[in-house]
N, C-alpha and C positions, 0 to 999 in steps of 0.2 A: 161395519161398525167402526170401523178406525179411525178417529179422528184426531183433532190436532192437541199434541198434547198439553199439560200446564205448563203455564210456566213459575220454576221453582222460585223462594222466598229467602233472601239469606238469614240465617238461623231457625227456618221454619222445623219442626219437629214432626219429623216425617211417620205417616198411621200408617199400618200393613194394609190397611182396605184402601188407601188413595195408593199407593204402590200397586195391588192387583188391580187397581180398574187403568193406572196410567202406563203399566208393563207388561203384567200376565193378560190381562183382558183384550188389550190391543193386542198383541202377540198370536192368542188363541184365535181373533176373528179372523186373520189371515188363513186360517185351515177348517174355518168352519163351513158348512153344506151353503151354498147357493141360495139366495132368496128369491123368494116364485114370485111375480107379479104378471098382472094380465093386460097387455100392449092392448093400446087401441088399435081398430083399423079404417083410416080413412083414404076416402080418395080427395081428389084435388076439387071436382065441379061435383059428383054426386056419391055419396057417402057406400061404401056396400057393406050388406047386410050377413053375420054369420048363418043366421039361420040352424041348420043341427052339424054346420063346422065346428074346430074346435082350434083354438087360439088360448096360449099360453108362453111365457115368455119366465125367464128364471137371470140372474146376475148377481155378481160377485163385485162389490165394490174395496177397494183397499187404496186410502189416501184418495187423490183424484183422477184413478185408473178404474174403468168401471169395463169389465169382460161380461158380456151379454149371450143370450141365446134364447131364438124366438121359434116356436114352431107353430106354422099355421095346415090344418089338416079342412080342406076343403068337404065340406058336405052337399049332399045332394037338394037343399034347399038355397044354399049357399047363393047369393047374388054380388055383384062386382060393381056398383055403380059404374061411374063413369069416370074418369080422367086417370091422372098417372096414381097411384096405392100405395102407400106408406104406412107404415107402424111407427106406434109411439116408441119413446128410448124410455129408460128407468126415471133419467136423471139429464135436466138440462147440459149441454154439450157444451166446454169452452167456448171462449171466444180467442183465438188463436189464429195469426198468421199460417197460410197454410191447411188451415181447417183443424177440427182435433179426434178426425183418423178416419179409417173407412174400415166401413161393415162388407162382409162375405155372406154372398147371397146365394143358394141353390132351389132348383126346381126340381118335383118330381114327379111323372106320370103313376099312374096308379095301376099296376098288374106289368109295367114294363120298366127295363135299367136304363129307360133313357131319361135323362134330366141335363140341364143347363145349369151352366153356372153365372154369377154375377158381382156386380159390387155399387156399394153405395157410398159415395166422399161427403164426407157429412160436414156441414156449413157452420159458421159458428153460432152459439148460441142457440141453434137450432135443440128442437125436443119431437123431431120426426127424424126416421130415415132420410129424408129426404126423397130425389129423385134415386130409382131401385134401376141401374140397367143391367139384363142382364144377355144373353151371348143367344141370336136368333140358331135356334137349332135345323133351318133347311139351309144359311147361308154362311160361310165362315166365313168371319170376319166381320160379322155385320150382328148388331146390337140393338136393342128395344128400349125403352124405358118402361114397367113395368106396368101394367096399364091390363082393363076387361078384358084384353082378348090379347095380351102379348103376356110372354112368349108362344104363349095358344090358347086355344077357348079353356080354360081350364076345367075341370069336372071332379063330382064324387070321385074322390079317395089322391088326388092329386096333391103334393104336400110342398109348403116355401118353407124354409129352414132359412132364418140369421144369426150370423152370428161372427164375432168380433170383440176390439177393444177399443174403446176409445176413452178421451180425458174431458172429464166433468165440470161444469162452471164451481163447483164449488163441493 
């Protein structure tokens, strides 16, 4: 909710209710609960389908710092089109030398502790992850971009989790 505040009026005569919406109100949204919203999920050539997965996504925004976290829980109908797979951001992504930040990506198998982890540098102006790589789990050192069948064929109950912070065009 934060935004940018007024600017004051010399001799303006200042009301308690423009005081709590430009001090106490901004002040409070910095500690208030997380806002839920639901990422899209695309791929690059053929779009995949949740089916009875479940995709939700929650973020904190304060000024032009927006902290995100996306949980995708694969379902047994669940389909992956085709090309690399990205989720939507909240909120269009700076336009920044350097880019404006990268997301932290984890994979999880379903009934096992094994999972990969990953990262996504996120491009400016961008409103996807972008490209997701994340860390192939039979060769170290060696990396995927996140795609139908990387980091594995994935299945019912296998879960991606994002999450990060990055700065907002606006």
């Amino acid at each position: 909710m934060t935004f940018t505040p007024r600017t004051w009026v010399v001799g303006e005569t200042v009301q308690a209710a423009t005081m709590n919406q430009e001090i106490r109100d901004q002040f409070n949204s910095m500690f208030a609960a997380w806002t839920a919203y639901t990422p899209s999920w695309t791929a690059v050539t053929t779009n995949p389908s949740l089916g009875n997965g479940t995709l939700s996504g929650r973020h904190m925004k304060i000024g032009r710092s927006c902290k995100l976290h996306i949980v995708l829980t694969i379902g047994s109908t669940t389909t992956f089109g085709a090309g690399e797979l990205r989720l939507s951001l909240p909120f269009t992504a700076a336009s920044v030398t350097g880019g404006p930040g990268v997301l932290n990506h984890t994979v999880s198998r379903a009934g096992t502790p094994n999972f990969v982890m990953g990262a996504s540098p996120l491009s400016s102006s961008t409103t996807t992850t972008g490209s997701v790589w994340l860390s192939n789990p039979g060769t170290i050192g060696d990396w995927n971009v996140w795609a139908d069948a990387a980091p594995w064929a994935l299945a019912a109950g296998d879960i991606l989790r994002c999450y990060g912070e990055y700065q907002t065009a606006s």
